[in-house]
Legacy VTK file of the C-alpha trace (Angstrom):
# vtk DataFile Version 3.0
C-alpha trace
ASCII
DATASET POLYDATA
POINTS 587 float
-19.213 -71.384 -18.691
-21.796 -72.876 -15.947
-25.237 -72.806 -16.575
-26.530 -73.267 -13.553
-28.324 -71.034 -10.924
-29.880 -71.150 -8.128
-31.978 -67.897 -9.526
-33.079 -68.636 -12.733
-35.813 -66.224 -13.460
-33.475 -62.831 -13.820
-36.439 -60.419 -13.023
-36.741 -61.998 -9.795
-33.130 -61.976 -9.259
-32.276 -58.667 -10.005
-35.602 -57.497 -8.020
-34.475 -59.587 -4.668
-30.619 -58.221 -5.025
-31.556 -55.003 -4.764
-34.437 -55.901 -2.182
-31.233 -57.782 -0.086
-28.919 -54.525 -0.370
-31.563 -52.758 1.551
-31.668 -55.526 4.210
-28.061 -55.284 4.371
-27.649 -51.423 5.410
-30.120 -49.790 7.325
-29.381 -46.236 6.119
-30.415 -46.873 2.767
-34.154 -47.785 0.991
-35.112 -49.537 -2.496
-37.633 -48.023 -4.959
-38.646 -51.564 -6.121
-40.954 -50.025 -8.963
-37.836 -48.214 -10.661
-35.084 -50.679 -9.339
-33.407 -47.542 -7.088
-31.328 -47.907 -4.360
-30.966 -44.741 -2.265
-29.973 -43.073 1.106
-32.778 -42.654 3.238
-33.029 -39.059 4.007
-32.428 -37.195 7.078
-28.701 -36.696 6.801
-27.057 -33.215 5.881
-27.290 -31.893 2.969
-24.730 -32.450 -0.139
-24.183 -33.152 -3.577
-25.811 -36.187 -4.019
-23.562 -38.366 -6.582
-25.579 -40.909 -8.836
-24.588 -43.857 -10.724
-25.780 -46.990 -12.155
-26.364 -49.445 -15.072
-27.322 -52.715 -15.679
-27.209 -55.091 -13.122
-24.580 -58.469 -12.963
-21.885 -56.230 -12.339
-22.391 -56.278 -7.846
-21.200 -54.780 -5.744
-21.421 -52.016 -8.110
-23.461 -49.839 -8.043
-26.102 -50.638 -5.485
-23.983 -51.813 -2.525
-22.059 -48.814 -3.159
-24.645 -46.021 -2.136
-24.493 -45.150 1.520
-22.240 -42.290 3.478
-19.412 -41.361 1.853
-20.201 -42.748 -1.653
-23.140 -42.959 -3.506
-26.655 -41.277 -2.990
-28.298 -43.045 -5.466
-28.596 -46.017 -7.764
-30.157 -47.495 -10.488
-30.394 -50.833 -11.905
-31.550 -51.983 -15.404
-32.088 -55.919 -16.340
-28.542 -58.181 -16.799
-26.362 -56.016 -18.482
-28.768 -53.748 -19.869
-28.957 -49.804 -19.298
-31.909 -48.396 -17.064
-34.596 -46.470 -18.882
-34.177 -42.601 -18.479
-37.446 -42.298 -16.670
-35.839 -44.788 -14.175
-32.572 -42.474 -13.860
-35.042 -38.948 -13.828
-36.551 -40.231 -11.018
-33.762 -41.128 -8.932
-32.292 -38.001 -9.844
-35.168 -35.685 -9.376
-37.584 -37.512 -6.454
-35.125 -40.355 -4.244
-32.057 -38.349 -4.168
-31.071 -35.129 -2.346
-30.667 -32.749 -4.535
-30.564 -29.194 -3.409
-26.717 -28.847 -3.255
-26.478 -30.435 -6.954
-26.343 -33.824 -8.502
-23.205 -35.600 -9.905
-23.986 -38.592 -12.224
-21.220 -41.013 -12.839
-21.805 -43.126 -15.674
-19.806 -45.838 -17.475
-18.924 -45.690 -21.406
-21.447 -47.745 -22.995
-24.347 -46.331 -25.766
-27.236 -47.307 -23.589
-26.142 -46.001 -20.695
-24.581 -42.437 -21.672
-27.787 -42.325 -23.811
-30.355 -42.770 -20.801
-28.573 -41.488 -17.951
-27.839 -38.172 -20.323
-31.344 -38.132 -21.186
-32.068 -38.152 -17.743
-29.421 -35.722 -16.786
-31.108 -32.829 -19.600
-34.353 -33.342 -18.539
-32.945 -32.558 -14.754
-31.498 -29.984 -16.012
-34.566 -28.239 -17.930
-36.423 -28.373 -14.307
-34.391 -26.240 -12.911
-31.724 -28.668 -10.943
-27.728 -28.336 -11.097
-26.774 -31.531 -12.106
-23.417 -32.605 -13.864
-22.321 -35.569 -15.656
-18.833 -37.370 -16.613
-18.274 -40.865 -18.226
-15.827 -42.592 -17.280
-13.880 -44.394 -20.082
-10.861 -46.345 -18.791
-10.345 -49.499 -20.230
-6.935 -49.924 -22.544
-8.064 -53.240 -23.732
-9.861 -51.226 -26.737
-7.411 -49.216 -28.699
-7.954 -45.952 -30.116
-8.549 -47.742 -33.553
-11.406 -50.222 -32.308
-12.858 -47.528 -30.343
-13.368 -44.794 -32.716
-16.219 -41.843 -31.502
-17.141 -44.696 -29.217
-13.850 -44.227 -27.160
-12.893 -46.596 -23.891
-15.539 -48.613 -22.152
-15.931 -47.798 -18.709
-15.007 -51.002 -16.240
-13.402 -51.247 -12.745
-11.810 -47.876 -12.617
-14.708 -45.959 -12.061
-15.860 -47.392 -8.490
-12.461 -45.469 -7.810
-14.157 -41.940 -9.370
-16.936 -42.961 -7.841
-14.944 -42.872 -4.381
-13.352 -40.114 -4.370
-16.681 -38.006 -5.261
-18.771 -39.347 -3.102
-16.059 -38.543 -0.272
-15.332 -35.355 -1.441
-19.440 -34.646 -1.515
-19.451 -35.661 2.317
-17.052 -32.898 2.576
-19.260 -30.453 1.689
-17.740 -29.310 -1.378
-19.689 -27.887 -4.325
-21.153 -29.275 -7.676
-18.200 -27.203 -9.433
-15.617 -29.077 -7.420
-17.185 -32.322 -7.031
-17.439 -32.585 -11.063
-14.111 -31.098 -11.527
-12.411 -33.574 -9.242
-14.542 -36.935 -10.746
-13.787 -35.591 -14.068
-10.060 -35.310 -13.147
-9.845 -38.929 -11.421
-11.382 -40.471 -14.665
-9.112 -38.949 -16.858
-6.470 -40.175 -14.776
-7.176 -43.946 -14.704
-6.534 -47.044 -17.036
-7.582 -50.642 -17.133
-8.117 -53.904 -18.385
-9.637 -57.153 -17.682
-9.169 -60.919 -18.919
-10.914 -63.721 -18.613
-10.803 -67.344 -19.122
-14.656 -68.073 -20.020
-17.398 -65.942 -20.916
-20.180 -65.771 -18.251
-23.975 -67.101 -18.541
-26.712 -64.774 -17.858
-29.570 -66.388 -15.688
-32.715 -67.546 -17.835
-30.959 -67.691 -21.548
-30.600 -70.579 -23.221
-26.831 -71.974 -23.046
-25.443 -71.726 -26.906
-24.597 -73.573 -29.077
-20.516 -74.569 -28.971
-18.816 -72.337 -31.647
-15.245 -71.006 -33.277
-16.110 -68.415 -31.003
-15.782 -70.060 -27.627
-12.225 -70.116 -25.812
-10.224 -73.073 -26.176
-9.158 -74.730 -22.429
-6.014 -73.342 -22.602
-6.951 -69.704 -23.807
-7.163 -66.466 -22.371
-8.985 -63.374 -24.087
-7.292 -60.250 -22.904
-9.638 -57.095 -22.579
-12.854 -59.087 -22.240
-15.554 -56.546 -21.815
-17.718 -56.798 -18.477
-20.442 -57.696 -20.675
-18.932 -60.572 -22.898
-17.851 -58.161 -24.746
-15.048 -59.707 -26.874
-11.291 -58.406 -26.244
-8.396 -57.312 -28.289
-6.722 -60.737 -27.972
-6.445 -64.449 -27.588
-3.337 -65.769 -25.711
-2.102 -68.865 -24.160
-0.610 -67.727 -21.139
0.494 -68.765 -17.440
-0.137 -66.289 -14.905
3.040 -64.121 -15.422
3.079 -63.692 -18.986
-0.396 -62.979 -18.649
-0.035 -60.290 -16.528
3.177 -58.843 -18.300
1.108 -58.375 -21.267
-1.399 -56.531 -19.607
0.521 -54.586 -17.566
2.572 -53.643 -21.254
-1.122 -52.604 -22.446
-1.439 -50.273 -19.362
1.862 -48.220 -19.235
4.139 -49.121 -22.680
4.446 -45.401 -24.010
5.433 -46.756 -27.368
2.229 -48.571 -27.876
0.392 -45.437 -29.515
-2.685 -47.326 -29.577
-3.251 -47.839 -25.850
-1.106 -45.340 -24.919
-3.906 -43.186 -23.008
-1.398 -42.306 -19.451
1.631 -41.937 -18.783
3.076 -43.094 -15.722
6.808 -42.499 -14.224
8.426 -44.013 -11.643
8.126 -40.553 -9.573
3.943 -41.078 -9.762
2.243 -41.945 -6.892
-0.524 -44.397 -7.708
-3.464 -46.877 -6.708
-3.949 -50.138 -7.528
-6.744 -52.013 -8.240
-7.095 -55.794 -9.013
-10.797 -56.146 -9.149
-12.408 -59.946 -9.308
-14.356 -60.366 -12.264
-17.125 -62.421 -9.512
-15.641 -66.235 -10.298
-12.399 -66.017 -9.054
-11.240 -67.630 -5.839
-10.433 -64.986 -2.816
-7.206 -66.973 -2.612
-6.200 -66.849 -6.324
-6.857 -63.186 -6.463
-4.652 -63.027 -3.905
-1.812 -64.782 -5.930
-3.114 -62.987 -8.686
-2.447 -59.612 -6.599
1.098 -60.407 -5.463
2.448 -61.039 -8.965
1.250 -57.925 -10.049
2.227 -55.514 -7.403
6.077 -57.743 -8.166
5.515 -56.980 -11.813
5.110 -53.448 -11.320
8.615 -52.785 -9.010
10.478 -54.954 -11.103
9.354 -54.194 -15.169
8.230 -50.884 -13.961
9.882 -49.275 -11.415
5.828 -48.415 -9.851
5.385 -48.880 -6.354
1.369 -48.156 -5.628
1.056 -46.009 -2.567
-2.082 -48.300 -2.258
-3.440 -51.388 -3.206
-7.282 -52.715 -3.081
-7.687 -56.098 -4.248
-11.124 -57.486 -4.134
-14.827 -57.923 -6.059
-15.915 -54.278 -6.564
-17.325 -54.412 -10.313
-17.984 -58.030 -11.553
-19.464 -59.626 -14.241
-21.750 -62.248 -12.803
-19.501 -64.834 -12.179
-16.813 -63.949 -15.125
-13.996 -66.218 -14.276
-11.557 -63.323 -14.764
-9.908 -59.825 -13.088
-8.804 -56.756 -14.217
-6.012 -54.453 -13.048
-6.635 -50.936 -12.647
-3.947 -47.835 -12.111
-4.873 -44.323 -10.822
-2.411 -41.483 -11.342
-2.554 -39.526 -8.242
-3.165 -35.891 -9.484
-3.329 -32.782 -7.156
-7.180 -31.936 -6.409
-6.146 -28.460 -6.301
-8.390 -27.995 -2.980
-5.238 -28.856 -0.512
-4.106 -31.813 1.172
-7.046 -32.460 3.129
-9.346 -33.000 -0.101
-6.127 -34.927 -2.165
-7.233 -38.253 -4.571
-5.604 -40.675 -1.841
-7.311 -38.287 1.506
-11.021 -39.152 -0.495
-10.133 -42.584 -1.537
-9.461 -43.390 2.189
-12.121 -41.766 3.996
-14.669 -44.147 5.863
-17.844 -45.059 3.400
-20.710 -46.490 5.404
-21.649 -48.734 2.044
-21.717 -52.349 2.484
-19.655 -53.000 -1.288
-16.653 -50.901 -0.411
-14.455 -53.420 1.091
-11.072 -51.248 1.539
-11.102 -51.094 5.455
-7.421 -49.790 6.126
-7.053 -46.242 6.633
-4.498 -43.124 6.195
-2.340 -43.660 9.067
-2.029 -47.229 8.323
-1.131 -46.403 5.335
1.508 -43.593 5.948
2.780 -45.407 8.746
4.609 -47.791 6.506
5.963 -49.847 9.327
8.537 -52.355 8.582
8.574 -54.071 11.934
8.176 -57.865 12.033
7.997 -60.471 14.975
11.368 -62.473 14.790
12.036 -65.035 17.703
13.740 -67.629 15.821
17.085 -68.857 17.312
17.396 -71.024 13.696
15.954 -74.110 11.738
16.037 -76.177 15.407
15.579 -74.748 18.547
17.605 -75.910 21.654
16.179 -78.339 24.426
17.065 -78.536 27.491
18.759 -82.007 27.274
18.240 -85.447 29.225
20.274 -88.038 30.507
18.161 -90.798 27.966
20.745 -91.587 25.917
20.562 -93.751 22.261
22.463 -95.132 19.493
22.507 -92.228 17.527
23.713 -94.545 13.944
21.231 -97.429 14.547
18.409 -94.511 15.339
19.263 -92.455 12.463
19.351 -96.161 10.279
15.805 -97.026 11.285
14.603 -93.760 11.331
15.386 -93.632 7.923
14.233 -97.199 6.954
10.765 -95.825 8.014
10.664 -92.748 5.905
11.596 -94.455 2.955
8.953 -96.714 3.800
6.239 -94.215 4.064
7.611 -92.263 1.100
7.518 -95.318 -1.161
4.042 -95.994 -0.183
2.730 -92.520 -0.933
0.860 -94.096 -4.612
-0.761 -96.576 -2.308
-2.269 -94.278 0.037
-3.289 -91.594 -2.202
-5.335 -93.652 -4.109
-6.774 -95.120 -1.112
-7.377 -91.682 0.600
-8.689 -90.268 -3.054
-11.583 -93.591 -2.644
-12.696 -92.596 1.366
-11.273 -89.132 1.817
-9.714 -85.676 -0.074
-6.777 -87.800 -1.393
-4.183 -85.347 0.452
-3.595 -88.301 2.748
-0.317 -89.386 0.965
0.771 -86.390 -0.383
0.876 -84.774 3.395
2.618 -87.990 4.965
5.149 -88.346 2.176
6.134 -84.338 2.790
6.748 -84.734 6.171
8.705 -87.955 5.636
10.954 -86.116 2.849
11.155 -82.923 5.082
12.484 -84.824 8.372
15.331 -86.647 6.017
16.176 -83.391 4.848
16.438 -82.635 8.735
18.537 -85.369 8.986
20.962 -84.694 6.536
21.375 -81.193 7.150
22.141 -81.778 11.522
24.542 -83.453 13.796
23.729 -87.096 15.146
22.624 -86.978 18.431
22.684 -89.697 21.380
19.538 -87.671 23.439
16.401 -88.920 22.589
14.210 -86.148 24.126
16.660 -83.626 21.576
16.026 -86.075 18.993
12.237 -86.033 18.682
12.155 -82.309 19.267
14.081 -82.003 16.280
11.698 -84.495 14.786
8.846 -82.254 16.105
10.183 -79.027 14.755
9.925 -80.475 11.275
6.304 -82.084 11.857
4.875 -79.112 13.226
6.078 -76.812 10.022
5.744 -79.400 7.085
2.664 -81.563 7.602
-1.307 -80.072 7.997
-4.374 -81.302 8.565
-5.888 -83.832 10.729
-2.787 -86.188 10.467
-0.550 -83.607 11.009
-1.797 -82.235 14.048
-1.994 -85.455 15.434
0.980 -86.444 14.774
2.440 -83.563 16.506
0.379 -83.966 19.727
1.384 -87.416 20.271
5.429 -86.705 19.657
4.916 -83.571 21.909
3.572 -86.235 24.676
6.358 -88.357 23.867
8.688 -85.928 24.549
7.389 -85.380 27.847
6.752 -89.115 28.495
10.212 -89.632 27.817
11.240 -86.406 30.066
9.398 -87.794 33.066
11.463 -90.664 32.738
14.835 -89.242 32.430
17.103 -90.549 35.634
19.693 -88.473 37.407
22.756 -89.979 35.301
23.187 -91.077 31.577
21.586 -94.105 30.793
20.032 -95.666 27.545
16.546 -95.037 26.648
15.118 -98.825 27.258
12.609 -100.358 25.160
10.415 -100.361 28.403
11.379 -96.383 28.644
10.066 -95.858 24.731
7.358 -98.508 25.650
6.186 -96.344 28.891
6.436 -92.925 26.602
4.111 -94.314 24.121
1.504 -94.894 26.400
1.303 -91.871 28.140
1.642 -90.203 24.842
-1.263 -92.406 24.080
-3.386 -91.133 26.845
-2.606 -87.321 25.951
-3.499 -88.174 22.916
-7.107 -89.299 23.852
-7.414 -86.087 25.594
-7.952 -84.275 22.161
-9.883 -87.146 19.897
-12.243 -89.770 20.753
-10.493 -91.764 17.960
-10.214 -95.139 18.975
-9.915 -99.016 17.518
-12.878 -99.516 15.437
-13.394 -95.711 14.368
-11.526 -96.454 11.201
-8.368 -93.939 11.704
-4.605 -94.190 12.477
-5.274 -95.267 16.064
-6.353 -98.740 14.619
-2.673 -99.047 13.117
-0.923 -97.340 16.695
-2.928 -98.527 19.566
-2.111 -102.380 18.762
1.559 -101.284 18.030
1.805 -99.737 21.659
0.131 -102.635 23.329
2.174 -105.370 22.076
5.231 -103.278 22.844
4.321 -103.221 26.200
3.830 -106.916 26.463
6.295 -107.798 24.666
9.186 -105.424 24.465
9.498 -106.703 20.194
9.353 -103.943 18.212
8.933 -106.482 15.128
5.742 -107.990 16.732
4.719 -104.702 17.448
4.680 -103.522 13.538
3.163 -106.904 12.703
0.171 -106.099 14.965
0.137 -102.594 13.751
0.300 -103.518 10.118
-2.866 -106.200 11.249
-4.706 -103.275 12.729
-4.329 -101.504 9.510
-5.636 -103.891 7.136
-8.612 -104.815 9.752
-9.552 -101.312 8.772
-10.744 -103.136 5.483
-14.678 -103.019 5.763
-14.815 -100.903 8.867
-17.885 -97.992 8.797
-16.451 -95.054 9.695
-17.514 -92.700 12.468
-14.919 -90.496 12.763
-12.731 -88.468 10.318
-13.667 -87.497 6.950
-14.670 -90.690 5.501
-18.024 -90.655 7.657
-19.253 -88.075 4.772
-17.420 -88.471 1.540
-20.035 -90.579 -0.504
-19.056 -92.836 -3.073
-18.047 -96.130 -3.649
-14.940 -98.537 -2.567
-14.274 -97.545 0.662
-15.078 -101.328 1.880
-12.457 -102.785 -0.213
-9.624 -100.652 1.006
-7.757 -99.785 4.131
-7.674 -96.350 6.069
-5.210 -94.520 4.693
-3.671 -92.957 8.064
-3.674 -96.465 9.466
-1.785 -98.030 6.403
0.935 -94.978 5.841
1.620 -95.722 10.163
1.731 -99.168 9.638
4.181 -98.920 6.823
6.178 -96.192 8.937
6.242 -99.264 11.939
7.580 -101.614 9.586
9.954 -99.981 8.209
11.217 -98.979 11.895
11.133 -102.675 12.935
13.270 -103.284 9.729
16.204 -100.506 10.432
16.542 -101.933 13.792
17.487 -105.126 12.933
LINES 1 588
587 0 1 2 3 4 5 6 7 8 9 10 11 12 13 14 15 16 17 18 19 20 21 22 23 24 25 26 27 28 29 30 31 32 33 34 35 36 37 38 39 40 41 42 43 44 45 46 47 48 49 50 51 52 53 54 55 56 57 58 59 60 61 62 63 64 65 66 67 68 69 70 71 72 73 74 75 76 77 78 79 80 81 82 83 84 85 86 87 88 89 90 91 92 93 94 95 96 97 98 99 100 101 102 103 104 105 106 107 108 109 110 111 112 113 114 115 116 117 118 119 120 121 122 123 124 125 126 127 128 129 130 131 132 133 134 135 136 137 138 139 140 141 142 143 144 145 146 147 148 149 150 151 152 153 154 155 156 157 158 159 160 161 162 163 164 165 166 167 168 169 170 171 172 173 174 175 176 177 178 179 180 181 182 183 184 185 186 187 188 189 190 191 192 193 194 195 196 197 198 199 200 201 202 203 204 205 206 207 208 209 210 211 212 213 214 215 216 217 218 219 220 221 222 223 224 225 226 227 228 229 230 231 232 233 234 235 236 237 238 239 240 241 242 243 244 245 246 247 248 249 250 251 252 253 254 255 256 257 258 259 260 261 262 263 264 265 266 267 268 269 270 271 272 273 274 275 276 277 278 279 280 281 282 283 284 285 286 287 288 289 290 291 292 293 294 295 296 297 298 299 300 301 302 303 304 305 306 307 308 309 310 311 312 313 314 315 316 317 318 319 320 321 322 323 324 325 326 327 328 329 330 331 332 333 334 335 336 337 338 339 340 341 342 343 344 345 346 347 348 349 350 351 352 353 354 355 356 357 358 359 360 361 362 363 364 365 366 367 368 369 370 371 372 373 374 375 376 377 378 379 380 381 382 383 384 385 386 387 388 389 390 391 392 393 394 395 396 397 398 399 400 401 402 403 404 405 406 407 408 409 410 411 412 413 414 415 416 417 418 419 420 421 422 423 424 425 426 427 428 429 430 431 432 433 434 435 436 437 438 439 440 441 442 443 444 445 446 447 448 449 450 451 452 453 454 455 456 457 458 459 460 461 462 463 464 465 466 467 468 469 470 471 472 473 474 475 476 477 478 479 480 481 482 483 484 485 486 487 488 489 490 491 492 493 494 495 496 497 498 499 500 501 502 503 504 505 506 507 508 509 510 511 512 513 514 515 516 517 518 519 520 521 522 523 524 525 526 527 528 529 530 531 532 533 534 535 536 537 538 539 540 541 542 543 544 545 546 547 548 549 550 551 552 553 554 555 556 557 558 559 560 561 562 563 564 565 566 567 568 569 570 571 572 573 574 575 576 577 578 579 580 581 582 583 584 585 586
């Protein structure tokens, strides 16, 4: 787990979270004294729905009061109930509570205990206020859970949803609390993780049995390091197939809290536990929605992926399913109806709406004509063997030094240097193999360009595919009325205007410590000398001049460390090596 903050005093982080929520949504106001968030008033009236606990778990459940959702909440310390005088308060003096009060609360002791309190002494004024605990996680059996029952963990922002959409409605107490209560009961879940999470200002403890190994995973981790049924070491899929198995396998009477069919419509959730990349969730996503169709035969009429209950920064996710159940108050007021109505709360992050998704559309863009598209030929014409000889002499060239240039690029750069060259080079052999020889050159290096433009990224990439675009039309310009061979003065005149274009887009130039130290010398003896040999020589000079050169382009000007004098720039060796090995298949 990391042990570092930026926030290390959790009083003051808790108090300027909740301060920052405020700042973030105008229509709501913090109690600072009791740690409330709350709407401000002035908006018709309604069953106010509250909800809360301790705080580390954000979005939830500040972010999540606003229109549509929440009324009210309140935050204890780090994962640590609010006192019942906090939740009587919000309850009784921040929220709106003429048309009733709704509390949602999750399964743990401390905070059924305080927000039930809270909820009797509410009750003994005189108020209409109902309660339901929401208990939805599979990763503690009936066994382990005893009287205790299910902790509450991701699922509920989902009850919490549809009541506070259904409470914008208009309905009543009655049918607010029937329809939470019949969401809850509807829902299961479970989390894992792969490292327990450090709460800001304790002391880091000691290493122990206890800790997971590197290659361990501990399915149904609690929100609150809570420890989880199991251990595993797992990739991704058989990670999630166990999990998944834990949600829906009938036959497991332990866990076996809903049953799902085929013929039920459903909701998924894949909630980030807080320290999981946006883009791994979204791998993470994708194999469970495949799971689902193909072990399953569940197809979720939606699907919200995203951080909507966390656990600081718990390097983890859960997975969530909601039964879609009929509301009994028409179609208007169904589970999916609530869950997509607008909420004007800055922690609800599921933006698309019902006829989105009802629409269901299929369509796609699709242009292609194939792998290659067709030119419009010229009347340059080349040795289509020899071409395809030194063409391939370079490659090889490039591909062989990928080692080299990876560990330079690792020393001044990201080290993808290498990696992105040598992909390109294996991707335009592939081309190769798999088409015709041809004797036009300006077909030639559009096929070349189709394969640059697709397979290589980044800085090099893009470069490389505005210069072979110029080329193209350098070579084009030059194309005469009848067939005749593309000239070493043609090429050489191509390259320079290609050279020029180039300049257009990056001030790159000798000196800078790029690729252009390797290419501009290559061009320039070409044109003096019409030698394509001497031209690779001066190239592969350029390259090693690099050698020493302060960089003031490219990435190199701000990766720190140390080496970068005693090694060339990687673009400007992989182009040199590409030159050579061109100069060698022509001869």
């Amino acid at each position: 787990m990391s042990a570092k903050h930026f926030i290390n005093d959790p009083t003051r982080l808790v108090t300027s979270a909740l301060r920052a929520t405020a700042l973030t949504n105008p229509s709501i106001a913090f109690d600072e004294e009791n740690k409330i968030i709350y709407r401000r008033p002035g908006h018709a009236s309604q069953v106010s729905i509250v909800s809360g606990g301790g705080s580390g778990h954000e979005p939830s459940f500040a972010a999540f009061v606003g229109a549509g959702l929440l009324a009210g909440a309140v935050a204890g310390t780090i994962f640590a109930s609010p006192s019942a005088e906090q939740v009587r308060r919000c309850i009784l003096q921040r929220v709106e509570s003429e048309k009733g009060v709704l509390v949602v609360v999750m399964n743990y002791t401390g905070d059924v205990l305080n927000f039930g309190m809270a909820v009797e002494k509410a009750k003994a004024s005189g108020l209409e206020v109902e309660m339901v605990v929401v208990g939805d996680d599979t990763g503690v059996g009936r066994k382990k859970g005893g009287k205790v029952g299910r902790r509450g963990i991701a699922g509920t922002v989902l009850v919490q949803k549809i009541a506070g959409a259904l409470a914008a409605k208009g309905a009543t107490l009655k049918q607010v609390h029937k329809v939470a209560q019949l969401t809850a009961s509807n829902i299961v879940s479970i989390g894992a993780s792969l490292s327990h999470v450090h709460v800001p200002g304790r002391s880091l403890p000691e290493p122990s049995n206890e800790d997971l190994k590197e290659s361990e995973v501990e399915i149904g981790m609690g929100i609150h390091n809570e420890p989880g049924s199991e251990r595993r070491t797992e990739d991704l899929p058989g990670l999630v197939k166990i999990m998944l198995a834990h949600l829906l396998d009938s036959s497991d009477e332990d866990r076996n809290f809903l049953d799902v069919s085929p013929n039920d419509e459903t909701v998924l959730l894949v909630n980030n536990l807080g320290g999981v990349s946006v883009l791994e969730l979204g791998g993470i996503t994708n194999e469970v929605v495949e799971q689902l169709e193909k072990d399953w035969n569940i197809k979720p009429v939606r699907v919200l992926a995203g951080a909507y209950m966390t656990s600081l920064n718990g390097l983890g996710f859960s997975i969530s399913l909601l039964r879609i159940t009929d509301t009994g108050l028409g179609n208007g007021n169904s589970m999916l109806s609530l869950l997509d109505a607008p909420a004007e709360a800055t922690g609800w992050s599921a933006a698309i709406s019902t006829t989105t998704w009802q629409t269901k559309s299929s369509a796609t863009r699709q242009n292609d004509s194939g792998d290659f598209k067709e030119f419009e030929p010229s009347n340059l014409q080349l040795d289509p063997v020899l071409t395809r000889k030194a063409l391939k002499s370079a490659l090889a060239k490039v591909i062989a030094a990928e080692p080299d240039i990876t560990n330079y690029d690792t020393i001044v750069g990201d080290g993808d240097c290498g990696i992105g060259l040598k992909r390109g080079a294996e991707a335009i052999l592939k081309m190769l193999d798999r088409t015709k020889p041809v004797d036009d050159a300006i077909i030639f290096i559009h096929n070349i360009i189709q394969v640059v433009e697709t397979s290589m990224d980044g800085t090099s990439g893009a470069i490389y595919a505005i210069f072979l675009n110029a080329l193209a039309h350098g070579l084009r310009v030059q194309s005469p009325e009848s067939p005749s061979p593309a000239t070493v003065q043609v090429w050489s005149n191509a390259l320079q205007s290609s050279l020029d274009a180039l300049s257009k887009y990056t001030p790159a130039r000798p000196g800078d410590r790029t690729l252009v130290d390797a290419l501009y010398p290559f061009i320039g003896t070409l044109s003096k000398t019409g030698d394509v040999k001497s031209a690779a020589q001066a190239a592969e000079a350029g390259a090693r001049g690099t050698r020493g050169m302060r960089a003031s382009l490219g990435r190199t000007v701000y990766v720190g460390g140390e080496g970068w004098q005693g090694v060339p720039d990687p673009g400007a060796h992989g182009l040199a090596e590409f030159l050579v090995g061109l100069s060698e298949g022509l001869e």
